[in-house]
C-alpha positions as CSV (number, residue, x, y, z in Angstrom):
1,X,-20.1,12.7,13.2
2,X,-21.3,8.9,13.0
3,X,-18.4,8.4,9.9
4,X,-15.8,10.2,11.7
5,X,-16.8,7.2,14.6
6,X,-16.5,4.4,11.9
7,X,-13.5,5.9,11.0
8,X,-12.1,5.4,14.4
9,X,-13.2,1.9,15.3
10,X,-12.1,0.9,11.9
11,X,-8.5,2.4,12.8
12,X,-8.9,0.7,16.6
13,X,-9.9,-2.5,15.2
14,X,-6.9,-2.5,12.7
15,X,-4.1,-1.8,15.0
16,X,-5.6,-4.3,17.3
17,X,-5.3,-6.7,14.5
18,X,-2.2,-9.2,15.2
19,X,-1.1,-11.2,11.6
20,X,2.3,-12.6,11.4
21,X,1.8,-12.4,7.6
22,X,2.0,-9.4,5.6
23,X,-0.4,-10.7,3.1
24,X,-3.1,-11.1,5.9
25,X,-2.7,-7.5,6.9
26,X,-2.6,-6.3,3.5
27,X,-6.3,-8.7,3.0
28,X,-7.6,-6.9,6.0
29,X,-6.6,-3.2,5.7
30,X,-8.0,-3.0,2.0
31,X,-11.0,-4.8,3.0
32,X,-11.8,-2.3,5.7
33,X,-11.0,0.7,3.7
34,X,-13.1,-0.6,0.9
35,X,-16.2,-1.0,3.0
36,X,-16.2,1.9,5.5
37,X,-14.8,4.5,2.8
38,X,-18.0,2.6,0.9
39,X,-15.5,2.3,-2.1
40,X,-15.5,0.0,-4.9
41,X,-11.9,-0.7,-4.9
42,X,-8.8,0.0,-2.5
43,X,-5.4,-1.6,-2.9
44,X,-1.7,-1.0,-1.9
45,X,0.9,-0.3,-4.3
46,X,4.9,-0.2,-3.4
47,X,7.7,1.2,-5.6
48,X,10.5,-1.2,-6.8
49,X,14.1,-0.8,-5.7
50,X,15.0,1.8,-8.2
51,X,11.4,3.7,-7.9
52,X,10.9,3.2,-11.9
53,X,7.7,0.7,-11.3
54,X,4.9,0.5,-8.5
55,X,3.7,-3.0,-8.0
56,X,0.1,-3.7,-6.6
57,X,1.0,-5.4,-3.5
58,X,-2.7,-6.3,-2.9
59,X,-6.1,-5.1,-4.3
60,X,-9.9,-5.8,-3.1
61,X,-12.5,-5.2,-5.5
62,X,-15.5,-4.7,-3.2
63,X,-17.9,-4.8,-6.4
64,X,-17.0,-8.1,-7.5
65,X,-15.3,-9.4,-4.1
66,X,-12.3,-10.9,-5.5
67,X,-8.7,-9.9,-4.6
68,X,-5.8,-9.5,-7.4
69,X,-2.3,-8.4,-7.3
70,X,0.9,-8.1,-9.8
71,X,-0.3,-4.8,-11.5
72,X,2.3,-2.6,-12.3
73,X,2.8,0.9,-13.2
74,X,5.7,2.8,-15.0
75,X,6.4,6.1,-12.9
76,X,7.3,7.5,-16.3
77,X,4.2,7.5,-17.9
78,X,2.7,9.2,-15.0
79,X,5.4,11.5,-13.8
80,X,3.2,14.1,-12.4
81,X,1.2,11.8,-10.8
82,X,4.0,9.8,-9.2
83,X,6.0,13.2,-8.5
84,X,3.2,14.4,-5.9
85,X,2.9,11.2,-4.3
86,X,6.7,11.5,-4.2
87,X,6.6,15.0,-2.5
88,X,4.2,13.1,-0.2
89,X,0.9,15.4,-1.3
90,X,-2.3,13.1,-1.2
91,X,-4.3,12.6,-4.2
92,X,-7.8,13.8,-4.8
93,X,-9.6,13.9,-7.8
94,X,-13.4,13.5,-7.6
95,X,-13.2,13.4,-11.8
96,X,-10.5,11.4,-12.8
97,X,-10.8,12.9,-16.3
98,X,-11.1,16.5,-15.0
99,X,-7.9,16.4,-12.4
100,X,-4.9,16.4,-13.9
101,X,-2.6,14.4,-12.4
102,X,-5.0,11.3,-12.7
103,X,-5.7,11.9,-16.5
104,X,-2.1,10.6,-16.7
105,X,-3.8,7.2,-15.7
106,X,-6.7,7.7,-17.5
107,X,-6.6,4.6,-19.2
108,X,-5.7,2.6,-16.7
109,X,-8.1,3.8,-14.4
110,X,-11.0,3.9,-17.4
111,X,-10.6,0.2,-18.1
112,X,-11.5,-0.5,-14.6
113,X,-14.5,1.6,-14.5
114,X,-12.7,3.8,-11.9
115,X,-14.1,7.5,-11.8
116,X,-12.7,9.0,-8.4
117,X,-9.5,8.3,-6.8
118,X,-7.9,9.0,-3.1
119,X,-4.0,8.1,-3.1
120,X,-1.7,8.7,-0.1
121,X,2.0,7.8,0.5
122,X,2.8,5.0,1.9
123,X,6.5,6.3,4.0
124,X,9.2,5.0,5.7
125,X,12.1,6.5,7.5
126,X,10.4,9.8,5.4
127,X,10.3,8.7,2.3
128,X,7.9,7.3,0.1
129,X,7.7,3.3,-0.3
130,X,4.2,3.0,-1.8
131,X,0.5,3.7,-2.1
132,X,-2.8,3.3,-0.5
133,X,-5.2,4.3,-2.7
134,X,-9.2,4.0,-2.9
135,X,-11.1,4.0,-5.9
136,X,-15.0,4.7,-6.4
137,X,-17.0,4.4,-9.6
138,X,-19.8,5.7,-11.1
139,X,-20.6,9.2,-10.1
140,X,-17.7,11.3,-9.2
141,X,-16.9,10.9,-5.5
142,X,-15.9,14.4,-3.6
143,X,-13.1,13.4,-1.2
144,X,-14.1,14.6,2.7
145,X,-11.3,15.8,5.2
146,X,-11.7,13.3,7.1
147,X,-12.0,10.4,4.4
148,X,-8.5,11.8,3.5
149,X,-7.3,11.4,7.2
150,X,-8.6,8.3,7.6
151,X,-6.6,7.3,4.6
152,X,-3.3,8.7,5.9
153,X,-4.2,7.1,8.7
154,X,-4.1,3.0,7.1
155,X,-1.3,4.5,4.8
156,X,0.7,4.8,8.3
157,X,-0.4,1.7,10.1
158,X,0.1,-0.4,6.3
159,X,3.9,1.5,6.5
160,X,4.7,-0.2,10.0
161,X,3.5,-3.7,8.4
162,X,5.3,-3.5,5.4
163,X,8.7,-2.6,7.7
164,X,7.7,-5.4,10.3
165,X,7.5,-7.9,7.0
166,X,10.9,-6.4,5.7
167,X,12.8,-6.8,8.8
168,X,11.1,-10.4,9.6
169,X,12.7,-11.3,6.3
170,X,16.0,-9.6,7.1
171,X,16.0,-11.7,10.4
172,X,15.6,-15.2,8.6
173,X,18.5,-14.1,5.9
174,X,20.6,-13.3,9.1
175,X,19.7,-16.7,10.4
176,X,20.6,-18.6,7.9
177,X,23.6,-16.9,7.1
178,X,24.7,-18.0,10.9
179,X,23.2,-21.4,10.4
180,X,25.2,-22.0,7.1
181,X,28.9,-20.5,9.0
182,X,28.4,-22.6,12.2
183,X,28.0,-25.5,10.0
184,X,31.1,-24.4,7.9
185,X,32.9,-24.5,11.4
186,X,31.8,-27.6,12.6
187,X,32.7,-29.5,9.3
188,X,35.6,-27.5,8.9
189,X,38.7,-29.9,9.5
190,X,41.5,-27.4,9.7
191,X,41.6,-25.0,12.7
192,X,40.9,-21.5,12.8
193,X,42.1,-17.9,14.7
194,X,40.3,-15.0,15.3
């Protein structure tokens, strides 16, 4: 199957992909999805601290190729929607009117033009830590297998950047925190015992 191919050299291409910055991954993975899903939009979303809010991390409006980010999304007014993508279930709903975990978003979603949606989990350690969802308008969109798989698939690779990014940023706080006590040390005056 030629898209099951795409699908596959997309995936190559992606983990083959070396960006020290998060924000250049997130650029590229959405990018990709969008064009060889042949979606209109596709974006990553992650959860706050206290899993109340998801923030879009990064979106890519193929249709008007721009890029946005900062939307956010309270898990209460969706909390079936949010609850399957907390049981780690993927989303399909070729009508977003019709499906009824996306008519939670209807209004969101309507204001955007968006008629189908594909979400999966982002996960870490097991858990869910985001989204990576794909959006199509006009007519409504009937998911495939393996356009759900491929999904999975850049929900998985988009989990390992986002964990790369936290523990780069984990790694500079540690740094610093040394850098600050060896300079309390050395400008110290009295003595000290360990």
């Amino acid at each position: 199957d030629f898209q099951t191919l795409q699908f596959q050299a997309a995936l190559l291409e992606l983990a083959r992909t070396e960006s020290n910055c998060l924000q250049d991954f997130l650029i590229h993975v959405t990018a990709l999805a969008a064009a060889t899903v042949d979606v209109a939009r596709a974006s990553v979303w992650v959860y706050n601290e206290a899993h109340t809010q998801m923030h879009c991390a990064h979106l890519f409006d193929r249709e008007r190729n721009l890029c946005e980010s900062g939307a956010v999304l309270e898990v209460q007014h969706a909390p079936r929607y949010f609850g399957a993508l907390q049981e780690q279930r993927t989303i399909v709903a070729s009508d977003i009117q019709m499906d009824g975990l996306t008519r939670e978003l209807a209004d969101y979603l309507t204001a955007r033009g968006i008629r189908s949606v594909l979400a999966v989990s982002i996960r870490r350690e097991g858990k869910p830590i985001g989204m990576l969802a794909l959006a199509a308008t006009g007519e409504p969109r009937h998911w495939k297998m393996d356009e759900q798989n491929f999904c999975a698939s850049l929900a998985d690779l988009t989990a390992l950047a986002l964990e790369t990014d936290r523990r780069h940023l984990a790694e500079r706080e540690l740094r610093k925190s040394l850098g600050n006590l060896q300079l309390f040390f050395s400008q110290s005056l009295d003595g000290f015992f360990f």
